[in-house]
ChimeraX commands (.cxc) that place a marker at each C-alpha (Angstrom):
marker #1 position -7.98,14.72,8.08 radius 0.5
marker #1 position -7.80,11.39,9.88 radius 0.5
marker #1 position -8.74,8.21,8.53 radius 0.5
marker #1 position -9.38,5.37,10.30 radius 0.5
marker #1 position -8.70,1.94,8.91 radius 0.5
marker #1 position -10.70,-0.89,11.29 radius 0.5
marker #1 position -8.87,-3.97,11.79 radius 0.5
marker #1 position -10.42,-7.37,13.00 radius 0.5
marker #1 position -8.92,-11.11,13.59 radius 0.5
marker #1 position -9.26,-13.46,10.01 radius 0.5
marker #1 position -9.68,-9.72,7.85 radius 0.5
marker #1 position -8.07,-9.71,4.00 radius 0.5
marker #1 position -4.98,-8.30,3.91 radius 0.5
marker #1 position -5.74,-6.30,0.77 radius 0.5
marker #1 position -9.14,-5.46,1.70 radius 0.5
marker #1 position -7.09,-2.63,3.99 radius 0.5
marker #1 position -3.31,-2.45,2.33 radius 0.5
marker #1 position -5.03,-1.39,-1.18 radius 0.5
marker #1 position -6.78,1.61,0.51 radius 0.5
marker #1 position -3.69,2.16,3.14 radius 0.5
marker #1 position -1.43,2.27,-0.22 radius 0.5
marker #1 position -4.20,4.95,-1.69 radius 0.5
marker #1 position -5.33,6.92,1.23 radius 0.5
marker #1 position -1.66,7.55,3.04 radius 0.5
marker #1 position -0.57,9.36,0.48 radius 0.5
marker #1 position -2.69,12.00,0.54 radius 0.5
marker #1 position -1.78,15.72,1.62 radius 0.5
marker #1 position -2.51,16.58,5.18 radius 0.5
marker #1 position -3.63,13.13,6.08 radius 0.5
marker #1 position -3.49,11.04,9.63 radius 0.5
marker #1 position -4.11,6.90,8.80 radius 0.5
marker #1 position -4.66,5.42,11.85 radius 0.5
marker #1 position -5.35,1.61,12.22 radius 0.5
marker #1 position -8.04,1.00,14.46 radius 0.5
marker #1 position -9.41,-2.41,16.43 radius 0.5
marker #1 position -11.42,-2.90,19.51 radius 0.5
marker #1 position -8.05,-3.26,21.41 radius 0.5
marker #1 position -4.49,-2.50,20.57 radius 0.5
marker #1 position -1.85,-4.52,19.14 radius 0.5
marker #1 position -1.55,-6.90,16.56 radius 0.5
marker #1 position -4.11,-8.48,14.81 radius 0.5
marker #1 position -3.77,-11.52,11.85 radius 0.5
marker #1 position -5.14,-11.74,9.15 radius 0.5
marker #1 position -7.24,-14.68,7.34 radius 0.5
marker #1 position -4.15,-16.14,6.14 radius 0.5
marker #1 position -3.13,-16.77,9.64 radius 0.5
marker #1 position 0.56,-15.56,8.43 radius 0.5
marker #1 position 0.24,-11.39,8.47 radius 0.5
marker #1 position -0.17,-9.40,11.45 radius 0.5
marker #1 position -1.10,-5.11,11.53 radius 0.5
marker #1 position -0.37,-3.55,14.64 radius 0.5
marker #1 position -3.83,-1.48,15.67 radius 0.5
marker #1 position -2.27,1.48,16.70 radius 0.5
marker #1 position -5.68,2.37,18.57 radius 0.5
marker #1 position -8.59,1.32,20.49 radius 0.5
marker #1 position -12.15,2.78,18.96 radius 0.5
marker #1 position -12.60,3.89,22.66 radius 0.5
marker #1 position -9.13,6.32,21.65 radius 0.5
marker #1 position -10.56,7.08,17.76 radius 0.5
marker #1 position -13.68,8.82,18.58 radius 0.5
marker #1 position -14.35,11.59,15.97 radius 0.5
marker #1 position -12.24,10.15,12.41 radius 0.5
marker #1 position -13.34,11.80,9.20 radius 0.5
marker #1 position -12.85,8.73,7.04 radius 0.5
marker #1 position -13.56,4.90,8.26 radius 0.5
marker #1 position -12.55,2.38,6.30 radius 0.5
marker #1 position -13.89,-1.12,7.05 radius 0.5
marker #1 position -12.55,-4.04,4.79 radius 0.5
marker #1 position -13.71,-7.87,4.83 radius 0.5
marker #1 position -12.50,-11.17,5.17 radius 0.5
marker #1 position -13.48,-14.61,6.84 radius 0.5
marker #1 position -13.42,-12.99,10.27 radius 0.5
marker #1 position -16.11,-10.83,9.07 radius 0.5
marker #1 position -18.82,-13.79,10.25 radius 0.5
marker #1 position -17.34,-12.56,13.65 radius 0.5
marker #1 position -18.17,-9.32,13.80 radius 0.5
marker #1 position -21.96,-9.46,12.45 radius 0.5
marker #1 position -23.52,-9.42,16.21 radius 0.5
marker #1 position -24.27,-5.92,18.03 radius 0.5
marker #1 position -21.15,-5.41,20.08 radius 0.5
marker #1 position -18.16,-3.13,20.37 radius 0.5
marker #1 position -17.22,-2.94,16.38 radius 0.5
marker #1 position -20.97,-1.83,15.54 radius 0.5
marker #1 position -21.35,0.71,18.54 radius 0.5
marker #1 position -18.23,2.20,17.27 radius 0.5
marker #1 position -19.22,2.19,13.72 radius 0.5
marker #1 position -22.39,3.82,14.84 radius 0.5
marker #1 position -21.23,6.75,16.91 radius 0.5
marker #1 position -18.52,7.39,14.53 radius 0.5
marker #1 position -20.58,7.52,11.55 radius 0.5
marker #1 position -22.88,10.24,12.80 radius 0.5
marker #1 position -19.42,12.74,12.45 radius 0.5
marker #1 position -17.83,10.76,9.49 radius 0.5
marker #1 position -17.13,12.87,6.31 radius 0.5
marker #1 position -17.54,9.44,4.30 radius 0.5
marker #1 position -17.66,5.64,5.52 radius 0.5
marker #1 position -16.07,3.54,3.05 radius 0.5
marker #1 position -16.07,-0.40,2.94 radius 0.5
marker #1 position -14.47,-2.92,1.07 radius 0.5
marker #1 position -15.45,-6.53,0.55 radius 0.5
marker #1 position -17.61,-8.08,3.17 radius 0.5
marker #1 position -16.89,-5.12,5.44 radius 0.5
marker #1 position -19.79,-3.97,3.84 radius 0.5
marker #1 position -22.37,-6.54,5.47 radius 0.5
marker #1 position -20.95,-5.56,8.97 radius 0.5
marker #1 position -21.66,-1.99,8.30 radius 0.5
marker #1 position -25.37,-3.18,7.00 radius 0.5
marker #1 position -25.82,-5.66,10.11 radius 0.5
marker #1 position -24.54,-2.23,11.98 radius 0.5
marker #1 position -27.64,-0.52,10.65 radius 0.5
marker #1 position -26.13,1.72,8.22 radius 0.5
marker #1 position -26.81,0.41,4.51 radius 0.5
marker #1 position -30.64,0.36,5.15 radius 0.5
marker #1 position -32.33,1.62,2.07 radius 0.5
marker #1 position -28.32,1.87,0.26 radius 0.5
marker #1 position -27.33,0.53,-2.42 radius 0.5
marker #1 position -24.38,-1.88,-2.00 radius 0.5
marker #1 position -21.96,-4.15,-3.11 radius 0.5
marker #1 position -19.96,-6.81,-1.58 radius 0.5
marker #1 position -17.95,-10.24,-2.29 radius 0.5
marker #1 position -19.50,-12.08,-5.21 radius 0.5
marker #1 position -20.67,-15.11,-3.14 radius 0.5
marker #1 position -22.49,-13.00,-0.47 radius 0.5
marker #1 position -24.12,-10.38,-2.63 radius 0.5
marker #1 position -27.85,-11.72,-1.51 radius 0.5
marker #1 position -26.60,-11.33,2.51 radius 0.5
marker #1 position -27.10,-7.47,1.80 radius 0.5
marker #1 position -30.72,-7.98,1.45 radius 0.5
marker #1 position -31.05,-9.25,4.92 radius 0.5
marker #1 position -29.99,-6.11,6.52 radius 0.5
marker #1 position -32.29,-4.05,4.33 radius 0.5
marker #1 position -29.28,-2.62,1.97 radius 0.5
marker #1 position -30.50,-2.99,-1.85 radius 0.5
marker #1 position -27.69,-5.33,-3.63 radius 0.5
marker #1 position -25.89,-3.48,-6.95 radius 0.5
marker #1 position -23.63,-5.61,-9.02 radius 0.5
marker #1 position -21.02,-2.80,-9.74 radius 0.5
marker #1 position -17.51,-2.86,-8.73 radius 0.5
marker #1 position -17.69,1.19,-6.78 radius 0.5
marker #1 position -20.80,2.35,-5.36 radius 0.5
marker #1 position -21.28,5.62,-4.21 radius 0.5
marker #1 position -24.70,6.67,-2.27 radius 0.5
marker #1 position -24.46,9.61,-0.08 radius 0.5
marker #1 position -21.91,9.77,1.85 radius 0.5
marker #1 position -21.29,5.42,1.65 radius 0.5
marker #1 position -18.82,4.43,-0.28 radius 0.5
marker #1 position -18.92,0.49,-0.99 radius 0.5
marker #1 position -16.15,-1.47,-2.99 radius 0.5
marker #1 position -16.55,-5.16,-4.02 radius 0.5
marker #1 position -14.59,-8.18,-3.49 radius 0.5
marker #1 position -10.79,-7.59,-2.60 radius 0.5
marker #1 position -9.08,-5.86,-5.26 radius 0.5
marker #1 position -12.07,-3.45,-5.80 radius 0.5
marker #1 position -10.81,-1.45,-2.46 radius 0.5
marker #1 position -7.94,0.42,-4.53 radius 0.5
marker #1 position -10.49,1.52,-7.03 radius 0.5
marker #1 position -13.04,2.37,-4.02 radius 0.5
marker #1 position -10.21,4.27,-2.52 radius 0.5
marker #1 position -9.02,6.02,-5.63 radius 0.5
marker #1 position -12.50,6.89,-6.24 radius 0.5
marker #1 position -12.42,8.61,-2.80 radius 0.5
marker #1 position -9.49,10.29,-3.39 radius 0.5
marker #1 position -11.00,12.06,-6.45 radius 0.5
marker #1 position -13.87,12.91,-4.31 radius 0.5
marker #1 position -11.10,14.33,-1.83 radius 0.5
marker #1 position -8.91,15.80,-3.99 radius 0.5
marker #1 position -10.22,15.94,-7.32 radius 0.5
marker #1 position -10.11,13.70,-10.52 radius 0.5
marker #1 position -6.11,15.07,-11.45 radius 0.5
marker #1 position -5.00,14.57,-7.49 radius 0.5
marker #1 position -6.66,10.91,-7.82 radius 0.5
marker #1 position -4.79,10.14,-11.25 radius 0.5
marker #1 position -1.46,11.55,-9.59 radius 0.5
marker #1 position -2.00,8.80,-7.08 radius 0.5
marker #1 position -2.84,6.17,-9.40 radius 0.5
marker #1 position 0.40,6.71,-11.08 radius 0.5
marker #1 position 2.25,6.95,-7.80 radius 0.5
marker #1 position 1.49,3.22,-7.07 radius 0.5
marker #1 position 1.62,2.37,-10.99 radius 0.5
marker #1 position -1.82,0.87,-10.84 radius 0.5
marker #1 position -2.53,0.22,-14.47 radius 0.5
marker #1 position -4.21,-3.01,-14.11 radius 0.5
marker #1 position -3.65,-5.67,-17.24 radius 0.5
marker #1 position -4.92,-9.15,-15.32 radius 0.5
marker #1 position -3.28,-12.49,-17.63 radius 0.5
marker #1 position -6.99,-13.44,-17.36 radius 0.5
marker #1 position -10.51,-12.40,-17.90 radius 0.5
marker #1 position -12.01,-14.02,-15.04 radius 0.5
marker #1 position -11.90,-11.50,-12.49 radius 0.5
marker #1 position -15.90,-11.56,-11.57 radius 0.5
marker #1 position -18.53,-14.23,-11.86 radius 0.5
marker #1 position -19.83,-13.01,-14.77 radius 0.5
marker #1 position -16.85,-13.44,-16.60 radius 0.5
marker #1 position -15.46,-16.60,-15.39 radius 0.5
marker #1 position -16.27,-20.03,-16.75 radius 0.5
marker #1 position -18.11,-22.26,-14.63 radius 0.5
marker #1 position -15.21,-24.34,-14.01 radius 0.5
marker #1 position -13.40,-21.79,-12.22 radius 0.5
marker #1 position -16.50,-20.75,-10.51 radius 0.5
marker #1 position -16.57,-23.78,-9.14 radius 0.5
marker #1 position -13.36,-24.20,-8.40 radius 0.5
marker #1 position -13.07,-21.08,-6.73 radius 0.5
marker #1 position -15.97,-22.29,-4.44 radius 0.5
marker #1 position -14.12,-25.48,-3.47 radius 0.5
marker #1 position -11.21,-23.48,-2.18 radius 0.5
marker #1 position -13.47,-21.06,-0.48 radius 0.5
marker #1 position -14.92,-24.16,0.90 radius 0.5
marker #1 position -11.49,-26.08,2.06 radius 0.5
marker #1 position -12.38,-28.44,-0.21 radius 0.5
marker #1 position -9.62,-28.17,-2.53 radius 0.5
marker link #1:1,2 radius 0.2
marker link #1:2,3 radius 0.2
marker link #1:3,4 radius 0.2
marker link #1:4,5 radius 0.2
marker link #1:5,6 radius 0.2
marker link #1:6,7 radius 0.2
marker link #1:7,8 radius 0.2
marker link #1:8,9 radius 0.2
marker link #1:9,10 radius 0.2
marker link #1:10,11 radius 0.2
marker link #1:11,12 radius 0.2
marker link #1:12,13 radius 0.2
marker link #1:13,14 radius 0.2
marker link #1:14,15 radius 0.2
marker link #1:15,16 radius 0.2
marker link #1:16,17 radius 0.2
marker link #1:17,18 radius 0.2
marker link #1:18,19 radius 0.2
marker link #1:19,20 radius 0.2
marker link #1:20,21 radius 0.2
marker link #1:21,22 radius 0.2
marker link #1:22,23 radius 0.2
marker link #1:23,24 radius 0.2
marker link #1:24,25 radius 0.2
marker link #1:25,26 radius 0.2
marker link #1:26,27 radius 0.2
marker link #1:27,28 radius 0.2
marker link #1:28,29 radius 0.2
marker link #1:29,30 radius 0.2
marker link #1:30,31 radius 0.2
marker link #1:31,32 radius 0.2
marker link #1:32,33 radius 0.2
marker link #1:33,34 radius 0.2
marker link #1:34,35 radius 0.2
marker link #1:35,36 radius 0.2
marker link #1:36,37 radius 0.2
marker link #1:37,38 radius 0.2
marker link #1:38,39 radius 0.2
marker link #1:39,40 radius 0.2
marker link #1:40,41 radius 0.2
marker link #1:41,42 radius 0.2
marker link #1:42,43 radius 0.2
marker link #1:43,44 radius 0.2
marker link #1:44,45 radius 0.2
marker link #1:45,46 radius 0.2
marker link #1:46,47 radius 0.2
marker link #1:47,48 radius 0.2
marker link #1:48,49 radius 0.2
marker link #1:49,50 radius 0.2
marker link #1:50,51 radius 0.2
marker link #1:51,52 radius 0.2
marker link #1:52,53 radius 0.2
marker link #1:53,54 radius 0.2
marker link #1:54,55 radius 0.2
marker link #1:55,56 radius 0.2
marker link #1:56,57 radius 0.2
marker link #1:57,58 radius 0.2
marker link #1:58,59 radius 0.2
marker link #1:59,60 radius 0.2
marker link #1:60,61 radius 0.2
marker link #1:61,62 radius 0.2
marker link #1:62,63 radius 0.2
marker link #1:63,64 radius 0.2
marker link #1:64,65 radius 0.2
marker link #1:65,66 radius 0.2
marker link #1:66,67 radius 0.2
marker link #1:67,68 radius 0.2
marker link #1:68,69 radius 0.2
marker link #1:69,70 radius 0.2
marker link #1:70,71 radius 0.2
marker link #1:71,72 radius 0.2
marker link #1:72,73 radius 0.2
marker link #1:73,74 radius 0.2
marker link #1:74,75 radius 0.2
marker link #1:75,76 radius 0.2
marker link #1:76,77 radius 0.2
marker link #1:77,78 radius 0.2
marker link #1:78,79 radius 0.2
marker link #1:79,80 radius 0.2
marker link #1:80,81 radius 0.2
marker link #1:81,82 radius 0.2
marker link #1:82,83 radius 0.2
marker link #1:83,84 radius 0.2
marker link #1:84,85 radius 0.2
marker link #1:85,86 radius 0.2
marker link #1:86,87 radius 0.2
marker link #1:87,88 radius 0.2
marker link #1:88,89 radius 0.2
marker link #1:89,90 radius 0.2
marker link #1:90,91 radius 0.2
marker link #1:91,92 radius 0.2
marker link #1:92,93 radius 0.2
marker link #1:93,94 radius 0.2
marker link #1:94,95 radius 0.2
marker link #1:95,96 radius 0.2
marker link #1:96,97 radius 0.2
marker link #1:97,98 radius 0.2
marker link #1:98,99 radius 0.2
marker link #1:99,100 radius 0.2
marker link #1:100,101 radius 0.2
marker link #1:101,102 radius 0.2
marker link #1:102,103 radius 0.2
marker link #1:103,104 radius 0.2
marker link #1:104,105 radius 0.2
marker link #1:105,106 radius 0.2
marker link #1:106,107 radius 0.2
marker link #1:107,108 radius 0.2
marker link #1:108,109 radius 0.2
marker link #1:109,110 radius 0.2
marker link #1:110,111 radius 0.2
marker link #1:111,112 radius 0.2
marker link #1:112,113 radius 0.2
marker link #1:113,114 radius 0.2
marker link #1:114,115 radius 0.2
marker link #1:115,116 radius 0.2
marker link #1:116,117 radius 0.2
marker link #1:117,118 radius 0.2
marker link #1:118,119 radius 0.2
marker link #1:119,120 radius 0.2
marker link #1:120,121 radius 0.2
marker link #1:121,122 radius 0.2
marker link #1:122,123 radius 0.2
marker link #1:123,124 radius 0.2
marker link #1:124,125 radius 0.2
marker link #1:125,126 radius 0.2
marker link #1:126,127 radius 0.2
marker link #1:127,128 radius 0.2
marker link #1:128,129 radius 0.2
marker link #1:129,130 radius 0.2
marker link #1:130,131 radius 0.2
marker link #1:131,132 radius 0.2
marker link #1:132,133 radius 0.2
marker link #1:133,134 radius 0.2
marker link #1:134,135 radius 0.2
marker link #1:135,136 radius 0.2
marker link #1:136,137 radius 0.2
marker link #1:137,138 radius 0.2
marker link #1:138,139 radius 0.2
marker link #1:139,140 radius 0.2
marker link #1:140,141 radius 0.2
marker link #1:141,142 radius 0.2
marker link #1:142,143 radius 0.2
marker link #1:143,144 radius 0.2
marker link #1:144,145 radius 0.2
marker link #1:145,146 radius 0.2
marker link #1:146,147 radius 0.2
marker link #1:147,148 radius 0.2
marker link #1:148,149 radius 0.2
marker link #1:149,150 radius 0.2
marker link #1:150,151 radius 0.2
marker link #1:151,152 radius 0.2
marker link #1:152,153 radius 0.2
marker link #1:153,154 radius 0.2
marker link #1:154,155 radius 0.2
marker link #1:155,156 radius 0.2
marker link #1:156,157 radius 0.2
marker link #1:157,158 radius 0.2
marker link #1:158,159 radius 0.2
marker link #1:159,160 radius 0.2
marker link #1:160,161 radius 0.2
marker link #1:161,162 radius 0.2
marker link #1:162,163 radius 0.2
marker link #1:163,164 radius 0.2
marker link #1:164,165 radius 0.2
marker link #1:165,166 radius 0.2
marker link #1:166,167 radius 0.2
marker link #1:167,168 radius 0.2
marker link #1:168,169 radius 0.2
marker link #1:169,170 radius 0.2
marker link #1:170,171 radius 0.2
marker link #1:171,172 radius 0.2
marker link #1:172,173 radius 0.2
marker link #1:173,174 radius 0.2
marker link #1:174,175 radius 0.2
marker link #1:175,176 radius 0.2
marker link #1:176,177 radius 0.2
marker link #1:177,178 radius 0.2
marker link #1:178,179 radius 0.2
marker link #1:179,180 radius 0.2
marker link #1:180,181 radius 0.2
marker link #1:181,182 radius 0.2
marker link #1:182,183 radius 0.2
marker link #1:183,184 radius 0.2
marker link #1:184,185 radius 0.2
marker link #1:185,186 radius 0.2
marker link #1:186,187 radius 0.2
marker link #1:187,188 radius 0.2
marker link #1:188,189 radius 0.2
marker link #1:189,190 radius 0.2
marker link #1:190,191 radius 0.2
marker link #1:191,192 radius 0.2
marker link #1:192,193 radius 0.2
marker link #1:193,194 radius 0.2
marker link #1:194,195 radius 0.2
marker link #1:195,196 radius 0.2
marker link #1:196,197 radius 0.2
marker link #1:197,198 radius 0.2
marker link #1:198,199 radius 0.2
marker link #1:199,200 radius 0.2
marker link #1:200,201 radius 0.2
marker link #1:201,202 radius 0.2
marker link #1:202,203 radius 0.2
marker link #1:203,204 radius 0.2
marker link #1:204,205 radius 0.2
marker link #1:205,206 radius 0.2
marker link #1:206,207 radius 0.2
marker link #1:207,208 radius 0.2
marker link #1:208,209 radius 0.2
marker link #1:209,210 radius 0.2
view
């Protein structure tokens, strides 16, 4: 099974290192990290760099993609190379899997039409646009799409694959493996549970204004 991991300039890191840290480890499996050319690519931080390991024009038949999000996502949201890809691959793909805002390129791809979705808290409504149908959970799961939410969400998107892959004991095996037994020193992990101060606060630094 091979599963390709896209890679863009300004993605998350974690957006694709959760799911790497997941999806590598299962039996039998190829990960291969994927951008429009080879070679490095950095991340939003401006401080990490993955090498892409292959062009899409060299990953043409993958049973897995995995697209994750980031600031460099606003890059990618115009017809071009990264949606073509996305398209012809998807037509073979055993499951397309996105984390973060990865999921509004693969709805501005054409893909999510009709779906339910999820995406980064601050750009759930951008779904709409595209014709996807916005779902405030943290894993969704409709046919063969499966969409994590903001960031952190892409271990438990990928662990939910993994069940789906290997069943619910093969998934838990992993979870142990990487000792994921989340206990955050705060509650304020979504909107919904965060005060408004730190919503607003959070904006700011979105925003470079803090």
């Amino acid at each position: 099974m091979q599963i390709a991991i896209v890679l863009y300039p300004g993605f998350t890191s974690l957006d694709v290192v959760g799911p790497y840290e997941v999806l590598g480890r299962l039996p039998g499996v190829e990960v291969v990290f994927v951008a429009e050319s080879p070679g490095l690519v950095l991340n939003d931080q401006q401080s990490l760099s993955i090498k892409a390991v292959a062009s899409f024009d060299d990953t043409t038949s993958p049973d897995v993609v995995v697209i994750g999000g980031g600031p460099g996502q606003l890059d990618q949201m115009k017809d071009g190379p990264l949606h073509q890809w996305l398209r012809h691959v998807d037509k073979t793909t055993t499951w397309t899997m996105s984390v973060c805002t990865g999921s509004l390129i693969l709805a501005a791809a054409g893909l999510l039409e009709g779906r339910r979705a999820t995406t980064y808290w601050l750009q759930m409504d951008e779904l709409r646009e595209y014709g996807a149908i916005p779902t405030q959970e943290r894993v969704i799961i409709d046919g063969k799409y499966l969409i994590g939410a903001g960031v952190s969400a892409g271990i438990d998107a990928a662990l939910t694959l993994a069940s789906e892959i290997v069943g619910t004991e093969g998934a838990q095996a992993l979870q142990l493996i990487i000792e994921y037994d989340p206990q955050p020193p705060f509650d304020s992990g979504s909107e919904a549970k965060a005060s408004t101060s730190v919503v607003e606060r959070a904006k700011r630094q979105l925003l470079g204004q803090e």
